[in-house]
C-alpha positions as CSV (number, residue, x, y, z in Angstrom):
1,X,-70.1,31.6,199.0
2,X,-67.3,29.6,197.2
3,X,-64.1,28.4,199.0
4,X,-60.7,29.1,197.5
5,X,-60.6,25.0,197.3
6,X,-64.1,25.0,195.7
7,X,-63.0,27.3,192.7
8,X,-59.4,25.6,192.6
9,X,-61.3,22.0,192.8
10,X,-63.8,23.6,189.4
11,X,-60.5,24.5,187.4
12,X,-58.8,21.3,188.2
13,X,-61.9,19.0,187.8
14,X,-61.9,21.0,183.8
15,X,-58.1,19.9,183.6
16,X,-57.8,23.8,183.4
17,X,-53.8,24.6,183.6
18,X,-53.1,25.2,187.0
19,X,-50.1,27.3,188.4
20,X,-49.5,29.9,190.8
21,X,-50.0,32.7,188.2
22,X,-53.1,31.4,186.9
23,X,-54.6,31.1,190.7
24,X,-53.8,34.3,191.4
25,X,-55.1,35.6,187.9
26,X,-58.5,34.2,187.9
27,X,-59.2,34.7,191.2
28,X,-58.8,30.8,192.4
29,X,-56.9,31.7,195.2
30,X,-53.4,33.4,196.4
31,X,-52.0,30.9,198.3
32,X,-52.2,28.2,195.7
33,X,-49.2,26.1,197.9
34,X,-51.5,26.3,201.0
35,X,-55.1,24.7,199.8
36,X,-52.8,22.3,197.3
37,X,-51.6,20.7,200.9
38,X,-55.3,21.2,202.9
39,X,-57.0,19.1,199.3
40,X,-54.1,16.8,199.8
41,X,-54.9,16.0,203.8
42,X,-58.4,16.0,202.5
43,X,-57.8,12.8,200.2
44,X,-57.2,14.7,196.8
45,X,-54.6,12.9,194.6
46,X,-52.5,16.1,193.0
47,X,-50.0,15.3,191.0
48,X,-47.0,18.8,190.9
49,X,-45.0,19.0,187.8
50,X,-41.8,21.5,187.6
51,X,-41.6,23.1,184.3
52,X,-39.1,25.9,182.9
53,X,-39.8,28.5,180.8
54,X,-37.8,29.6,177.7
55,X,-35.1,31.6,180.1
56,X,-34.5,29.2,182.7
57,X,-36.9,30.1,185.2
58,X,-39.3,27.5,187.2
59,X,-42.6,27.1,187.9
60,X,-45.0,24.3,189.2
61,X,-48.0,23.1,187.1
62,X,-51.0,21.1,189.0
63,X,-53.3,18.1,188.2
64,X,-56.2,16.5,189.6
65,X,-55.5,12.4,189.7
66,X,-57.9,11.2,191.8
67,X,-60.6,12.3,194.5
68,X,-61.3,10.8,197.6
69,X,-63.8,7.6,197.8
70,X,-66.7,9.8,199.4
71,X,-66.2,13.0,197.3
72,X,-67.0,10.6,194.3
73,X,-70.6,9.5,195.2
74,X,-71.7,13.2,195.1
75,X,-70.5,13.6,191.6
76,X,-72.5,10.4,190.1
């Protein structure tokens, strides 16, 4: 059985948009905010971007930077 970090990991690994209403949509995961910070303690580099949409309002886009030194040898 997948992890909530092993589907968000797929979509951010495919450079897939990332956002709380995405998670949530395609079933990544509802607490986005919560396995963003458990990847981070893990050793994944995320990088959080604040956009705004057309009215005003905010939201916060996700990225994949970097993965850990150890996490690296599994993917060559």
């Amino acid at each position: 059985m997948r992890t909530n970090e092993d589907r968000l990991l797929t979509a951010l690994r495919k450079r897939m948009r990332v956002t709380r209403k995405t998670a949530i949509e395609n079933g990544w995961c509802e607490n986005l905010t919560a396995t963003i910070s458990d990847l981070r303690r893990k050793g994944f580099d995320i990088h959080t971007k604040t956009n705004y949409t057309e009215d005003g309002k905010s939201y916060t886009r996700y990225s994949l930077v970097s993965e850990p030194l150890e996490n690296l040898s599994n993917v060559i």
